[in-house]
N, C-alpha and C positions, 0 to 999 in steps of 0.2 A: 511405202509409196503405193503400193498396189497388193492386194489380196488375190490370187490366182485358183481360179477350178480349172483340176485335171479330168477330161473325162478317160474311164477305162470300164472294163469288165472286170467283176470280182472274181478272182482266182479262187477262192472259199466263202465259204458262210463266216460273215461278221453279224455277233448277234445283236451287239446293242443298239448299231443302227437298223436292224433288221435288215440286212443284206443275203442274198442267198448267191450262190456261186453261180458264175452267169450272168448276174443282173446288174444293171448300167448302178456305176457306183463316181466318186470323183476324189482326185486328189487334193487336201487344200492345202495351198503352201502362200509363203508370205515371196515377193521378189527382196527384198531386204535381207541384207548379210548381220551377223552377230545380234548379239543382247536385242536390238531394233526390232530385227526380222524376227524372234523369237517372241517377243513382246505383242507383236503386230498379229503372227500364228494366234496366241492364245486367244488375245481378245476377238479374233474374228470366231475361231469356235465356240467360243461364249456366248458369242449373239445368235449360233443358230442352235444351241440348245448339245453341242457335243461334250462331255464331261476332260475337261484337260487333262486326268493322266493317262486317255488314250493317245496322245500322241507317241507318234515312232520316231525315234533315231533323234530325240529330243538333245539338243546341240551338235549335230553334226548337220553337216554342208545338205545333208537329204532330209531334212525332219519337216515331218507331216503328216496329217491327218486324213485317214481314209472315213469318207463322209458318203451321205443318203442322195437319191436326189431329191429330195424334199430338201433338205439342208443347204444343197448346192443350190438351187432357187431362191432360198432365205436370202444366200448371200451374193449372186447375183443381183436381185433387186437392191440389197445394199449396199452396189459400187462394185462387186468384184467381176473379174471377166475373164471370160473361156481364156485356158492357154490350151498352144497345141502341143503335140510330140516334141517338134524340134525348138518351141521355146521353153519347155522344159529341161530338156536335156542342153541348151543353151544355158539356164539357170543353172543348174544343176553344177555346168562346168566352172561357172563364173563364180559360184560360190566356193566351191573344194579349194580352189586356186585363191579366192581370199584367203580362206580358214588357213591354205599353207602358207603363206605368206606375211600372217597375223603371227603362226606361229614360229617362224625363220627369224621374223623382227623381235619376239618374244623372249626368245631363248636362246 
């Protein structure tokens, strides 16, 4: 449904995006739960040029991509938009609680 940039400060130096610690950096995350949301991740990093085995925490309820702001400009003009603090951590929550619940009915 939606492609999300998180804005934050970089805790350390990321090099391939050339990020120095300090410097306004973004989260990208997909709002979409499972295989979807995962799908949706990749192909938005594809379009601003982020190589997909940098993603973190690839299938779990937090997986995403710490991107430039050059990148996160890419992907704003291409449809995606700011989240804040608390609709991440909103996302965040709504996903964990699928993934258990995918995995309760699962197993």
């Amino acid at each position: 449904m939606a492609i999300l940039v998180h804005p934050m400060l970089a805790t350390r130096d990321l090099l391939r995006p050339g990020i120095r610690k300090g410097d306004r950096m973004y989260h990208l995350l997909s709002d979409l739960t499972g295989v979807a949301g995962h799908e949706e991740l990749l192909a938005a990093a594809r379009a601003c040029g982020m190589p997909t085995r940098f993603i973190q925490y690839p299938g779990a309820y937090r997986e995403h991509f710490d991107i430039s702001v050059a990148m996160a400009e890419e992907l704003l003009a291409r449809g995606a938009r700011l989240a804040t603090n608390r609709e991440v951590g909103e996302l965040l929550r709504a996903k964990r609680q699928a993934m258990a619940a995918g995995e309760q009915a699962g197993g």
